[in-house]
FIKOLZA-1660 file (N, C-alpha, C; in steps of 0.1 Angstrom, whole numbers, plus 5000, padded with zeros to 4 digits):
% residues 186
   i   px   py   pz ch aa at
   1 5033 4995 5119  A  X  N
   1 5030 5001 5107  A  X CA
   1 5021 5014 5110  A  X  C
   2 5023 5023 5103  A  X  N
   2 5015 5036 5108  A  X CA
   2 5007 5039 5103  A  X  C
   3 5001 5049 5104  A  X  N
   3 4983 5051 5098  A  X CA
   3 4984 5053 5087  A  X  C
   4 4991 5057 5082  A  X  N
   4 4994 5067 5061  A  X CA
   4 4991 5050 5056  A  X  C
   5 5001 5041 5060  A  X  N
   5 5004 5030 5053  A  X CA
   5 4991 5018 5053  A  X  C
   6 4989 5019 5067  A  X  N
   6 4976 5009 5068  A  X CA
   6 4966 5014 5058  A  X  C
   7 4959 5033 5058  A  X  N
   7 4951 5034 5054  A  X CA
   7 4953 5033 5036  A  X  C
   8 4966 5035 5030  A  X  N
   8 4968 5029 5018  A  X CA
   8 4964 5018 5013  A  X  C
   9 4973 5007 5022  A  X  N
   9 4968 4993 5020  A  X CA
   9 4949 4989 5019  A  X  C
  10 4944 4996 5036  A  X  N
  10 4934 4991 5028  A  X CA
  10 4925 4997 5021  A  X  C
  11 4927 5008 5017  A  X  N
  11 4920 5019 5004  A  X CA
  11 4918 5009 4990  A  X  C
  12 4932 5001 4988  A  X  N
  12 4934 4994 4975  A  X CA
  12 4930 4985 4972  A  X  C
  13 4919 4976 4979  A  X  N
  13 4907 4970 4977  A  X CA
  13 4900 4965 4988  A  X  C
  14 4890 4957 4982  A  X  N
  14 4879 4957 4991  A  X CA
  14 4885 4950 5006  A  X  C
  15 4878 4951 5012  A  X  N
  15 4882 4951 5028  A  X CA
  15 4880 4936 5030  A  X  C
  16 4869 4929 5023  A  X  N
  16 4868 4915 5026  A  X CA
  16 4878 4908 5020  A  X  C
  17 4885 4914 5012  A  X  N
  17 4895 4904 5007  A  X CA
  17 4906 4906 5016  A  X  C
  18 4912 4918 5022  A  X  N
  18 4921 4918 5027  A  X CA
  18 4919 4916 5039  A  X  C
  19 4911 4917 5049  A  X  N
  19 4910 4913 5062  A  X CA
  19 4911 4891 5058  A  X  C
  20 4909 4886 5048  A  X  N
  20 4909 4877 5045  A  X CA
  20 4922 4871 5046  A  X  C
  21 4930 4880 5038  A  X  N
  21 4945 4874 5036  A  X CA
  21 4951 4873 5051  A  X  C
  22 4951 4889 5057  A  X  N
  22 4957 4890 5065  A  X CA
  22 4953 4879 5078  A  X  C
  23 4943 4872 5080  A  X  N
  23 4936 4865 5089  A  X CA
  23 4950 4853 5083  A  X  C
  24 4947 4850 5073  A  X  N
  24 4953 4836 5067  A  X CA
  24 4967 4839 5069  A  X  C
  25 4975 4850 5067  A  X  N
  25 4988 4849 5069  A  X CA
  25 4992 4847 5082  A  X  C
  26 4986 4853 5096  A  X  N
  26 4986 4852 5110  A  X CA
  26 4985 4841 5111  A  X  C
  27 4973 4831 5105  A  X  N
  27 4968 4818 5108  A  X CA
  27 4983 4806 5103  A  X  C
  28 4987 4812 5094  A  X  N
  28 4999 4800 5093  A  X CA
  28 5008 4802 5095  A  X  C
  29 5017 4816 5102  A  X  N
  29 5025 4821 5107  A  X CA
  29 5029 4820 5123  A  X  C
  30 5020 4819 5125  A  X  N
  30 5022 4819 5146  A  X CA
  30 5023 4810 5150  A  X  C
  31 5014 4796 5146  A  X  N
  31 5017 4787 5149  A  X CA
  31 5029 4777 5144  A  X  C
  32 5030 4784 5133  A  X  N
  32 5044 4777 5124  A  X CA
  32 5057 4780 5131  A  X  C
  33 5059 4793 5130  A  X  N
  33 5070 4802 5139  A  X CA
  33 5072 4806 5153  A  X  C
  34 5060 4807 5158  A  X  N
  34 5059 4812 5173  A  X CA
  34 5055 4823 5171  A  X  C
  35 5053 4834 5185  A  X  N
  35 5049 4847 5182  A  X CA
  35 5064 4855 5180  A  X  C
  36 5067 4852 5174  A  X  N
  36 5082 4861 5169  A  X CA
  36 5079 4871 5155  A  X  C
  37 5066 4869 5149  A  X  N
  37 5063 4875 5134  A  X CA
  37 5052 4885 5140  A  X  C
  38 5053 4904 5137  A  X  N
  38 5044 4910 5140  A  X CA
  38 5034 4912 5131  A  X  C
  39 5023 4918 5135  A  X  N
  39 5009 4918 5127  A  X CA
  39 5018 4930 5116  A  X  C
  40 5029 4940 5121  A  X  N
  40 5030 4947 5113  A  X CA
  40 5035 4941 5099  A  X  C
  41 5043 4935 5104  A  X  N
  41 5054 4923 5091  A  X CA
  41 5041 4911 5082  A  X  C
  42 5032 4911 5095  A  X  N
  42 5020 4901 5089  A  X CA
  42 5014 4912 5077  A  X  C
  43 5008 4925 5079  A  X  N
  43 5004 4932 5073  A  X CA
  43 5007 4935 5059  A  X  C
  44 5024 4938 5060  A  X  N
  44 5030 4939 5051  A  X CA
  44 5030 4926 5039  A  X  C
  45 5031 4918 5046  A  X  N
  45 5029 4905 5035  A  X CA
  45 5015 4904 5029  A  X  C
  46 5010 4907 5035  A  X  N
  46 4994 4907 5032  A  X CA
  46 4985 4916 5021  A  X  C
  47 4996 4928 5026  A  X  N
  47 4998 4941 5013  A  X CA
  47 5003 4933 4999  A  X  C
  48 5010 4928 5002  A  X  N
  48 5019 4924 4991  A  X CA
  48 5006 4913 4981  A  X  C
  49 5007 4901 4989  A  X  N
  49 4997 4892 4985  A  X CA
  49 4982 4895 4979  A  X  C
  50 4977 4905 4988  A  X  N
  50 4965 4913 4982  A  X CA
  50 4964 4917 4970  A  X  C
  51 4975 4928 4967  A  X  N
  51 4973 4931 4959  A  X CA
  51 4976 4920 4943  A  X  C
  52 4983 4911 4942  A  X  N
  52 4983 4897 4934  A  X CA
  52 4970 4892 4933  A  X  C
  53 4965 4891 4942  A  X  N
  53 4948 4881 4942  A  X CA
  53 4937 4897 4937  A  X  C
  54 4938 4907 4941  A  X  N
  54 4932 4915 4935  A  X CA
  54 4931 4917 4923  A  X  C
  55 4940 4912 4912  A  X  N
  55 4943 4912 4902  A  X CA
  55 4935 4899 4896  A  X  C
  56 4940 4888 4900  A  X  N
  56 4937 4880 4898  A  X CA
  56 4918 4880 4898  A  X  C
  57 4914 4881 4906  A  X  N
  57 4898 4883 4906  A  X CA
  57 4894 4894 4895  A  X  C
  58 4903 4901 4897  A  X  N
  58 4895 4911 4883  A  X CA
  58 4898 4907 4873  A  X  C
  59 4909 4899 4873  A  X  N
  59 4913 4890 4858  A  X CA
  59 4921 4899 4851  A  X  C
  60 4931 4910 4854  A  X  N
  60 4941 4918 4850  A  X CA
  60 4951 4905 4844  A  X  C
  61 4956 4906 4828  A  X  N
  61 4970 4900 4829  A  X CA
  61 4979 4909 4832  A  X  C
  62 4983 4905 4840  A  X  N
  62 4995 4917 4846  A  X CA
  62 5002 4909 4839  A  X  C
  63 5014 4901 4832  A  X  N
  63 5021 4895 4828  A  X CA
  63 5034 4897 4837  A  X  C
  64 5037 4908 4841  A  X  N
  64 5048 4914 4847  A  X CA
  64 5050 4919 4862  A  X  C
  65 5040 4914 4868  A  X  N
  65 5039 4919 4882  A  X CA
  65 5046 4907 4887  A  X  C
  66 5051 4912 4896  A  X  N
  66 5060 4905 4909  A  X CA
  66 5052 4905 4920  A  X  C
  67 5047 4894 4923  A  X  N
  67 5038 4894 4933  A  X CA
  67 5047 4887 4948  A  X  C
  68 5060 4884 4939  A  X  N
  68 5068 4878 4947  A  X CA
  68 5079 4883 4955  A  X  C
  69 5075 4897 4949  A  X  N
  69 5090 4908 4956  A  X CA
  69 5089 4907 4972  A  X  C
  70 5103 4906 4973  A  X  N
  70 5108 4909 4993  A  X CA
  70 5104 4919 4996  A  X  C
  71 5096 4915 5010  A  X  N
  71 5094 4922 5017  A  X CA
  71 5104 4922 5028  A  X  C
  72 5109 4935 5032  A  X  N
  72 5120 4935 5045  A  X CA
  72 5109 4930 5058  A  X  C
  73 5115 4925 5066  A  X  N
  73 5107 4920 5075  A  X CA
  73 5115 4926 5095  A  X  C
  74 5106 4919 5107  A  X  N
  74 5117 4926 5114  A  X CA
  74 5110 4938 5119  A  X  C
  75 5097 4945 5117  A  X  N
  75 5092 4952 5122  A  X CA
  75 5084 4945 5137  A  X  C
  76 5081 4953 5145  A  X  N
  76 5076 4954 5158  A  X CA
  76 5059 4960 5156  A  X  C
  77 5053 4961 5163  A  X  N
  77 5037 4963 5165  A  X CA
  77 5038 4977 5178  A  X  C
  78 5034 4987 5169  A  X  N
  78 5032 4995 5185  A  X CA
  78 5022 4993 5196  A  X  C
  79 5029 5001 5205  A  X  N
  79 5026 4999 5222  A  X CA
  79 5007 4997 5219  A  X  C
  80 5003 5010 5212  A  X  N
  80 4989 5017 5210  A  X CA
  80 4984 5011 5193  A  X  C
  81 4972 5015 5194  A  X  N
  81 4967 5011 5182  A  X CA
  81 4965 5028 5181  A  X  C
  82 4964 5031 5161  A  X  N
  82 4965 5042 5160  A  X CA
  82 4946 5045 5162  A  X  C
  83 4946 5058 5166  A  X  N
  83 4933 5064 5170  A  X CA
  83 4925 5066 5152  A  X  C
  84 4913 5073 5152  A  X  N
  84 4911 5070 5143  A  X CA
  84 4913 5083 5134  A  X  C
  85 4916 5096 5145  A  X  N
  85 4917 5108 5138  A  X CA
  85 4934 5108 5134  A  X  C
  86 4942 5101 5141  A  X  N
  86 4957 5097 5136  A  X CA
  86 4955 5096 5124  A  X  C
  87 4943 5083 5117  A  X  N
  87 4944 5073 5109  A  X CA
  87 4939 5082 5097  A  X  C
  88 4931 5095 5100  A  X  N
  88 4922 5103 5086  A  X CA
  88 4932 5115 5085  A  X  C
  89 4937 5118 5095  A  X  N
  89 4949 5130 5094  A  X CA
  89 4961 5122 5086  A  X  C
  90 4967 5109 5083  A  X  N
  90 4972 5104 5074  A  X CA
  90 4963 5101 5058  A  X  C
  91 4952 5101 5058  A  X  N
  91 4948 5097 5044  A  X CA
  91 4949 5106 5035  A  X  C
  92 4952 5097 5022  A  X  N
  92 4951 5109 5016  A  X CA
  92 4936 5116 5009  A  X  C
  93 4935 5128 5005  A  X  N
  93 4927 5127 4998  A  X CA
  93 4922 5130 4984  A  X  C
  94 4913 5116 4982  A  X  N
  94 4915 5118 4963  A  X CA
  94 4906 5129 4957  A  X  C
  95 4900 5136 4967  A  X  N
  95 4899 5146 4958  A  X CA
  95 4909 5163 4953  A  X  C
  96 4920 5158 4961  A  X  N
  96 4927 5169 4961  A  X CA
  96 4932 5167 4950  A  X  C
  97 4943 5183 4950  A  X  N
  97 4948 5185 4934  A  X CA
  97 4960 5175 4933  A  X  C
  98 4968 5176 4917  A  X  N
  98 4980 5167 4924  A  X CA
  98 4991 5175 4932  A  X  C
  99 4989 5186 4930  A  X  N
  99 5002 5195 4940  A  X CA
  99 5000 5192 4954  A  X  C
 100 4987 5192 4957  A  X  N
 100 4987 5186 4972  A  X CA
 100 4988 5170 4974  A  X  C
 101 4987 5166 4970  A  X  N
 101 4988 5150 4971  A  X CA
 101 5005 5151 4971  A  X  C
 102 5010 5156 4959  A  X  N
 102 5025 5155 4958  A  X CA
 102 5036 5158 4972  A  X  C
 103 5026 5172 4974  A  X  N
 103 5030 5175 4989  A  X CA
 103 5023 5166 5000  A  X  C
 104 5012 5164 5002  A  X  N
 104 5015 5153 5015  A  X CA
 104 5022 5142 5012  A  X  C
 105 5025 5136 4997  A  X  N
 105 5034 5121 5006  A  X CA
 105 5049 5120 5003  A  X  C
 106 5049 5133 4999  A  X  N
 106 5068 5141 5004  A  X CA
 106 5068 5141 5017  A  X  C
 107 5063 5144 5026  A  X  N
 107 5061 5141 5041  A  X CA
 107 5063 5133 5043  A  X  C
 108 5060 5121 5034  A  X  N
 108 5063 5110 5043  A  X CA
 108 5076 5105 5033  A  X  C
 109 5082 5110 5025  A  X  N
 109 5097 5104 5022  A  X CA
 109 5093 5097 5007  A  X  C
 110 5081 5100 4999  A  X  N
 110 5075 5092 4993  A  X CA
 110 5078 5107 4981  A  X  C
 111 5078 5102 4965  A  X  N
 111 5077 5110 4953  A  X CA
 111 5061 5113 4947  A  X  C
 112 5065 5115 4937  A  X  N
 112 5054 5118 4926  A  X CA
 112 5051 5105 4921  A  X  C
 113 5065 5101 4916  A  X  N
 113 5059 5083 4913  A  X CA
 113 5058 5076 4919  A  X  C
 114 5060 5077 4930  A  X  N
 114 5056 5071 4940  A  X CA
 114 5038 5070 4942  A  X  C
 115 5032 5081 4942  A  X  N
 115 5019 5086 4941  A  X CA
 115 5011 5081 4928  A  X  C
 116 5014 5079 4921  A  X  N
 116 5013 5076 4907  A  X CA
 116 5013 5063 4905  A  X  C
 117 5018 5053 4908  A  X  N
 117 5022 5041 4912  A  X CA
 117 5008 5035 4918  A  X  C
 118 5009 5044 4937  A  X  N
 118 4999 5038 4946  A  X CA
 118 4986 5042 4938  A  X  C
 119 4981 5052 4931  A  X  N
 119 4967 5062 4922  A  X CA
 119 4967 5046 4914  A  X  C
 120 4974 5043 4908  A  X  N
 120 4971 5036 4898  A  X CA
 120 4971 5023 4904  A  X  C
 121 4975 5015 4912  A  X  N
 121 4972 5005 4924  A  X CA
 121 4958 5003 4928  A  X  C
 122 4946 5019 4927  A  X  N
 122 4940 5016 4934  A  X CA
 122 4929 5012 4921  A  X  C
 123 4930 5016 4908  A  X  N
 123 4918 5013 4902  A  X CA
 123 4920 5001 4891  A  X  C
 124 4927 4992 4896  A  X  N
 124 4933 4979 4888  A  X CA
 124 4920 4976 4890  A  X  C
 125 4915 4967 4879  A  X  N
 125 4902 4964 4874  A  X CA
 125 4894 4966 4876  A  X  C
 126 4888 4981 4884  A  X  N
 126 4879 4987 4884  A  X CA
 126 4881 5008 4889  A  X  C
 127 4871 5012 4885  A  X  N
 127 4872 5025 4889  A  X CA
 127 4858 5030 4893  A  X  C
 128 4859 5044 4897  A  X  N
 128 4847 5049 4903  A  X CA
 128 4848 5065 4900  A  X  C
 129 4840 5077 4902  A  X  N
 129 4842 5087 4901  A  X CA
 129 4851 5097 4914  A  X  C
 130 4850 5089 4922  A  X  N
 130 4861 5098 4934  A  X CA
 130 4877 5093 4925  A  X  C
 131 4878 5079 4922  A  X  N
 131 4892 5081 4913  A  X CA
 131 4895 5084 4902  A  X  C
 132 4882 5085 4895  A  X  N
 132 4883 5094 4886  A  X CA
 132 4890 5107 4882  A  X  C
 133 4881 5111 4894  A  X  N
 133 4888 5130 4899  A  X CA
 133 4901 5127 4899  A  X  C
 134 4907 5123 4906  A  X  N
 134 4918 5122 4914  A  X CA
 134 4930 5118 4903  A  X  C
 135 4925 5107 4894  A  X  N
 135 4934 5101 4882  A  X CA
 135 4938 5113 4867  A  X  C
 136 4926 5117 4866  A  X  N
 136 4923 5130 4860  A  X CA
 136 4934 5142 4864  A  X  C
 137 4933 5143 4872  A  X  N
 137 4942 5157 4878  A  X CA
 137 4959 5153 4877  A  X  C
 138 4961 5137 4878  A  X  N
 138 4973 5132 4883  A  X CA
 138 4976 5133 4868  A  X  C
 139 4969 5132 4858  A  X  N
 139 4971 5129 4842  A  X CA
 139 4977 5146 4837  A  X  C
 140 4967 5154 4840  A  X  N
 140 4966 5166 4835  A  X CA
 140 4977 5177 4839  A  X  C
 141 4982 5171 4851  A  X  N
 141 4992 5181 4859  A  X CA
 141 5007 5180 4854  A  X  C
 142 5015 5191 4854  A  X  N
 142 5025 5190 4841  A  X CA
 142 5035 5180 4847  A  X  C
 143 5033 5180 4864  A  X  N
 143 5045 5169 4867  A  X CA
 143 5043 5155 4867  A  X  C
 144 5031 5149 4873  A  X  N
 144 5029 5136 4870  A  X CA
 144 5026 5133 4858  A  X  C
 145 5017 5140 4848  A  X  N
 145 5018 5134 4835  A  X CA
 145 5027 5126 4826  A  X  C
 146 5039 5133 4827  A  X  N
 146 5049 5122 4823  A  X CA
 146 5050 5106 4827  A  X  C
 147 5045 5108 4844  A  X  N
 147 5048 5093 4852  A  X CA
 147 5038 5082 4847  A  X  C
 148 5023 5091 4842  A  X  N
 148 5014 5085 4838  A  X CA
 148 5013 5078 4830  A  X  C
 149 5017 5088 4819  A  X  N
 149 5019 5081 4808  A  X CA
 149 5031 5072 4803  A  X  C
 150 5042 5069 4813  A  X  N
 150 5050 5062 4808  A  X CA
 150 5044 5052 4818  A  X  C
 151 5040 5045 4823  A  X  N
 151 5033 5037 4832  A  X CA
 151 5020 5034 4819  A  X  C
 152 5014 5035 4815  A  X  N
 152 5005 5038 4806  A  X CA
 152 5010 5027 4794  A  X  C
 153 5027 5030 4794  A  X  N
 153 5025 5026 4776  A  X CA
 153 5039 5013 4784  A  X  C
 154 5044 5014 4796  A  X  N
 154 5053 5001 4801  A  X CA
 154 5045 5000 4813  A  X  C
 155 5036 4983 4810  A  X  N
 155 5030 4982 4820  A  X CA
 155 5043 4969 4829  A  X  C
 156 5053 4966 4825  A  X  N
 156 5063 4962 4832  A  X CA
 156 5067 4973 4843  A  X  C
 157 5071 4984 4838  A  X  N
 157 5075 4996 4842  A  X CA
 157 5066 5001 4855  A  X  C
 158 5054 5000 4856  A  X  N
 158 5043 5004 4860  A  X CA
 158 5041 4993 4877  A  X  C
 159 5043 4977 4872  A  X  N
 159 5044 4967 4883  A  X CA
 159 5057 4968 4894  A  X  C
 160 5068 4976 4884  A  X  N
 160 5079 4974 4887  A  X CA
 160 5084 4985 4902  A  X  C
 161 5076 4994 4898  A  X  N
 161 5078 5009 4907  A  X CA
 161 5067 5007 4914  A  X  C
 162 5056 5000 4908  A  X  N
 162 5044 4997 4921  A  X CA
 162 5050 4988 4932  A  X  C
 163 5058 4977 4932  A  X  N
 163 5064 4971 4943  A  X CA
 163 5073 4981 4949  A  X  C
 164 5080 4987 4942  A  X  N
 164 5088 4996 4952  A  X CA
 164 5085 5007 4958  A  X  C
 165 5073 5012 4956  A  X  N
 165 5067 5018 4963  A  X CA
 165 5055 5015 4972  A  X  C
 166 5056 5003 4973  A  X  N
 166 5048 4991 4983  A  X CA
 166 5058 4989 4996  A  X  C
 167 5076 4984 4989  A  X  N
 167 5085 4986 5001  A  X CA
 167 5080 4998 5007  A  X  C
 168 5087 5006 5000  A  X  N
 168 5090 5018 5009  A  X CA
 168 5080 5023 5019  A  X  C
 169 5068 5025 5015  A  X  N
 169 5054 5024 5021  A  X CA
 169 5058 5016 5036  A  X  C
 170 5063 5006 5027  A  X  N
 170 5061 4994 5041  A  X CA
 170 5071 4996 5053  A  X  C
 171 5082 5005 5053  A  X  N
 171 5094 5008 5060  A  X CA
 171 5087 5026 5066  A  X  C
 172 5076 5033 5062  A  X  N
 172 5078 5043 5070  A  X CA
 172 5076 5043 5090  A  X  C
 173 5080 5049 5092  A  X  N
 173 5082 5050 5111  A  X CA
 173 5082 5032 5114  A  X  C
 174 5090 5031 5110  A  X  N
 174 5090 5011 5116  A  X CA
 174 5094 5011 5129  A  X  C
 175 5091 5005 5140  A  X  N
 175 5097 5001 5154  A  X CA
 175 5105 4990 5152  A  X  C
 176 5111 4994 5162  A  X  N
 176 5125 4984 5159  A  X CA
 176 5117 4973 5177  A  X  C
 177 5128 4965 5177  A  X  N
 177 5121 4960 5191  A  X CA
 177 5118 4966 5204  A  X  C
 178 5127 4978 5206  A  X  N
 178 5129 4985 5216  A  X CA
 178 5117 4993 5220  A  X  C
 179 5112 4995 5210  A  X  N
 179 5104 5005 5206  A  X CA
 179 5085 4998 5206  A  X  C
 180 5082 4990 5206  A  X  N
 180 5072 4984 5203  A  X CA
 180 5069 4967 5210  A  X  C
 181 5064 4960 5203  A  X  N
 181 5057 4947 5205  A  X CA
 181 5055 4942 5198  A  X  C
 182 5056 4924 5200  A  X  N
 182 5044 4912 5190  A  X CA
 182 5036 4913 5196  A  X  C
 183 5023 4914 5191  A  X  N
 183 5011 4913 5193  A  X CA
 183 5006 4897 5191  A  X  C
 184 4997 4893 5199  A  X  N
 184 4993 4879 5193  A  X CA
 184 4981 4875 5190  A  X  C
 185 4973 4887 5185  A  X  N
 185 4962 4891 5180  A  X CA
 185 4966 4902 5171  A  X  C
 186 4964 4898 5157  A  X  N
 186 4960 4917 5154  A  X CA
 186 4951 4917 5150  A  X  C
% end
């Protein structure tokens, strides 16, 4: 998994919860399966699950969220762990405009609602003034506004494109076996 995606994942809530899951999914996975399941594939699930229990603690009715969507699985762990300037030269940042946000995660194969989707992922049952900025601009700007606001008034709509833009997230630069490792720690 590469630095854009890790630092997504854990941008979108608190770190104690998710170093939590992800402990728990390794914990019943390696010994269940063998080391055949990567921390990256572990991650991924963990993405997925987090964000379900994040909800849940804030007490969102999502009525419509799929907490259950497939995750493709099958990824490898690279050779290296990413450095940490790798890891900030991928983030994004929320105080930029949306033109530049739009443009960094077209780089990575990612849209507008795509961005829009992950923006609004991050302040499920709570917000702050850095996402404020950042929500604000995504609302105001002539291209995301539309995405906003129809996310806004179909919150089916809104769960629906947030999982698929959790896949896709979850497939950028994947190692295949050739290419990488199981790790048996991550």
């Amino acid at each position: 998994m590469n630095a854009f995606v890790a630092c997504t994942i854990f941008c979108s809530m608190p770190q104690h919860n998710f170093t939590y899951v992800l402990k728990v999914v390794e914990i019943k996975t390696h010994p269940a399966c063998g080391q055949i399941i990567s921390c990256s594939d572990i991650t991924a699930l963990a993405a997925r699950d987090s964000v379900f229990l994040h909800l849940v603690f804030f007490k969102v009715h999502a009525t419509h969220l799929r907490s259950d969507y497939r995750v493709p699985l099958g990824r490898c762990d690279g050779l290296t762990f990413a450095t940490r300037n790798a890891t900030l030269e991928n983030l994004q940042l929320f105080g930029s405009a949306a033109w530049e946000l739009i443009a960094s995660v077209a780089t990575k194969g990612l849209d507008a609602t795509d961005l829009v989707a992950i923006f609004g992922d991050h302040t499920i049952g709570h917000g702050n003034c850095w996402s404020f900025t950042a929500h604000q601009d995504l609302y105001t700007d002539r291209t995301t506004r539309p995405i906003v606001t129809s996310f806004a008034n179909n919150q089916s709509l809104f769960y629906e494109r947030l999982a698929f833009s959790m896949i896709t997230m979850s497939m950028l630069n994947v190692l295949t076996w050739t290419q990488g490792e199981i790790r048996a720690n991550c």
